[in-house]
C-alpha positions in Angstrom: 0.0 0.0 0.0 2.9 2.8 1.3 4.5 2.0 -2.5 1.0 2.6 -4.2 0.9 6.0 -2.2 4.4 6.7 -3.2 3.8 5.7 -7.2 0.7 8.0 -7.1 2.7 10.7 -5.5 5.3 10.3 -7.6 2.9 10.9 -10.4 0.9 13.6 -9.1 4.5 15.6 -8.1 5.4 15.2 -12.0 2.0 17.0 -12.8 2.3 19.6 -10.4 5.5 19.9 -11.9 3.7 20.9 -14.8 4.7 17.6 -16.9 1.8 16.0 -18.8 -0.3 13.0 -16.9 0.5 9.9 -18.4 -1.4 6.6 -17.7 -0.1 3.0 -18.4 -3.9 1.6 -18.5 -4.0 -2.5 -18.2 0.0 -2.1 -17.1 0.6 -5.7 -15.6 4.5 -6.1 -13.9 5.2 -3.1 -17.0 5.1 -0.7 -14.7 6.7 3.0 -15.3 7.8 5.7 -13.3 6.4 8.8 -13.6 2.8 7.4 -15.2 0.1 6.6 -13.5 0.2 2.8 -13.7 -3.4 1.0 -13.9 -4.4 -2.8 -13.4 -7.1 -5.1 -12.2 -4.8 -7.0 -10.3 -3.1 -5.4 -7.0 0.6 -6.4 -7.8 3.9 -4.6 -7.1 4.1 -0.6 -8.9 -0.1 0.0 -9.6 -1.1 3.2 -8.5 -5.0 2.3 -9.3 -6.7 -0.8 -9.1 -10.1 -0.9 -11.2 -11.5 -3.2 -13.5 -12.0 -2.1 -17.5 -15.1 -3.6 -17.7 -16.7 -1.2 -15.1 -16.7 2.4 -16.3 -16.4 5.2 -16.2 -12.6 5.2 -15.5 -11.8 6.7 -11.9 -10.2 9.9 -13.8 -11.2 13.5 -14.8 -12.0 14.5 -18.5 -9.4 15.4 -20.2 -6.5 14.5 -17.9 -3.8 12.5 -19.9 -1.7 13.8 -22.6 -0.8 10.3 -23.2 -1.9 6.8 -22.7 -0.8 3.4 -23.5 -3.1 0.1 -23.6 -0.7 -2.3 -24.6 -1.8 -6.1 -24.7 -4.8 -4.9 -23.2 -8.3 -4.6 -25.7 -8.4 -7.5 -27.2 -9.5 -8.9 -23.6 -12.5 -6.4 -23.7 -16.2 -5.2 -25.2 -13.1 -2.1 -25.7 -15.7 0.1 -27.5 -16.8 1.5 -24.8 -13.5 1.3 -23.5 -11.7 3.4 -26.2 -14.9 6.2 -25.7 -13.6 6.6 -22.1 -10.3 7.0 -23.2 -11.5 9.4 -25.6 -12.9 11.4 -22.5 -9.8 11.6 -20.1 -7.8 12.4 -23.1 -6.1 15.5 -23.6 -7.2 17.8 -27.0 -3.8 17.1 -28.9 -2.9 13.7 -26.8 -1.9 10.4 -27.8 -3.7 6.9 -27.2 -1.0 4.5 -28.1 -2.5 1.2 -28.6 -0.8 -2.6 -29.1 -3.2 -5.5 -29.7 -2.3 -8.8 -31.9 -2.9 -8.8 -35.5 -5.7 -11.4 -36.4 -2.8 -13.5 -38.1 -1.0 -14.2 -34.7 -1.1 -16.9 -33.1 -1.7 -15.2 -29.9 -4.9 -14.5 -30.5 -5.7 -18.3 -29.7 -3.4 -19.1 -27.1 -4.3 -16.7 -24.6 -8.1 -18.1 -24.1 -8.8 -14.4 -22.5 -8.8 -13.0 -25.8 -12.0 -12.2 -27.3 -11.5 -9.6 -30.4 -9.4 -10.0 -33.5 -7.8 -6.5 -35.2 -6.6 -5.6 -38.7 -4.7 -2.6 -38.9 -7.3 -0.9 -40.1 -10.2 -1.3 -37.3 -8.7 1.9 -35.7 -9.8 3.6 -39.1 -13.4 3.4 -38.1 -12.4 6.1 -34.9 -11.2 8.6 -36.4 -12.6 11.9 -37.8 -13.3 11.5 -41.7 -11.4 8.1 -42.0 -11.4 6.1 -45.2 -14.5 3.8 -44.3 -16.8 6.9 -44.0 -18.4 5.9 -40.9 -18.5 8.9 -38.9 -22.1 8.0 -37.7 -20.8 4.7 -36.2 -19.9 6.4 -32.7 -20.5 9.4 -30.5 -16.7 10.0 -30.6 -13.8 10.1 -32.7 -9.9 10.8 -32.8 -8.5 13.7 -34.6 -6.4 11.5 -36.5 -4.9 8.5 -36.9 -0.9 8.8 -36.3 1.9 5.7 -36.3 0.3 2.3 -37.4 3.0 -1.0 -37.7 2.9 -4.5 -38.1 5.0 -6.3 -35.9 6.5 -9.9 -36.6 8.3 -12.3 -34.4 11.7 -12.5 -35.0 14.1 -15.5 -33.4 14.3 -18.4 -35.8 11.4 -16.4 -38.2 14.7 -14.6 -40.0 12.7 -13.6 -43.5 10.3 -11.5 -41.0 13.5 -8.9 -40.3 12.4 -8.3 -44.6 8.9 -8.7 -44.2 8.6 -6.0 -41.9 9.9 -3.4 -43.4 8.0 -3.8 -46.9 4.7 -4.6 -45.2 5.5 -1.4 -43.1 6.6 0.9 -45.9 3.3 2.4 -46.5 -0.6 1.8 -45.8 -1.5 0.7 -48.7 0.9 -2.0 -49.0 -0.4 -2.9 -45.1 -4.1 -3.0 -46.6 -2.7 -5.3 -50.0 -0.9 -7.9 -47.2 -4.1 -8.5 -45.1 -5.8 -8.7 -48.3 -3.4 -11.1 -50.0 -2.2 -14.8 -49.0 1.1 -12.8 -48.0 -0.5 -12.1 -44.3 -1.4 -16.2 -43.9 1.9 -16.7 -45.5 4.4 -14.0 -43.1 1.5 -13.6 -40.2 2.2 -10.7 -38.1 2.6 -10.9 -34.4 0.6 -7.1 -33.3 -0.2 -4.0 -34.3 1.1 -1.0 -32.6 -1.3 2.4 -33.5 -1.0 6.0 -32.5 -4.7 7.9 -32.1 -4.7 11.6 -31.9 -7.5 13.4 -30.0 
């Protein structure tokens, strides 16, 4: 408990600083300083304990510049999820977001996981995106910044020249999910950058 106080301290003292709040949502044992570190376990480093599933989120609108779900919405209904984060987001902040690419294999070894992405799902949140489906939701990013495919490497050697062509431009991401290429080279995740 004292090192939970002293995290969120930690945390607060870098805001009052006048540093940008940062929060680690769905953190795990990732825990980093200076962030306010978020789980629904109680282990070593989380500031705040509260479960996904129950919203809203224990935080103020927009009071994060920056946030990072990493390995953590494919375990959710994250809809109504990313909406929240929408709402303790920052105007001009960054929702940095890694979830497995429906080609891994992760995606059906973990039996927690219960959505599938494409790198272009995020497409569908942002402002004037290239699906034209604005009216989906009652929120949506600025813009959509980063997007990557990442592949295991280890003993996968051709995925160090995989990546890079598959990554070299969107439309060459779009023509591998499309293709036989993406059951051929799957990709491990997809790491995305959303822009409020």
């Amino acid at each position: 408990m004292a090192q939970t106080v002293r995290a969120v301290q930690s945390a607060d003292a870098a805001a009052a600083r006048g540093a940008p709040r940062r929060l680690n949502l769905g953190c795990g044992r990732d825990i980093r300083a200076g962030w306010v570190n978020l789980d629904c376990a109680r282990l070593p480093g989380v500031d705040v304990v509260h479960d996904l599933n129950r919203l809203p989120l224990p935080f103020a609108d927009g009071e994060f510049m920056e946030i990072c779900a990493k390995d953590v919405l494919e375990h959710l209904d994250y809809i109504p999820l990313l909406r929240e984060l929408h709402r303790v987001l920052g105007v001009g902040g960054s929702l940095d977001i890694q979830v497995p690419h429906f080609t891994s294999a992760g995606n059906f070894i973990d039996p927690t996981h219960r959505r599938l992405f494409s790198i272009r799902t995020f497409e569908f949140f942002v402002a004037g995106g290239e699906f034209g489906r604005d009216y989906y939701f009652d929120f949506q990013f600025a813009r959509l910044g980063a997007r990557r495919l990442t592949f295991l490497g280890g003993p996968l050697f051709w995925n160090k020249l995989v990546s890079p062509l598959v990554n070299a431009h969107p439309q060459v991401q779009k023509y591998y999910e499309l293709t036989f290429l993406s059951r051929l080279f799957p990709a491990e995740n997809i790491r995305v950058r959303l822009i409020k």
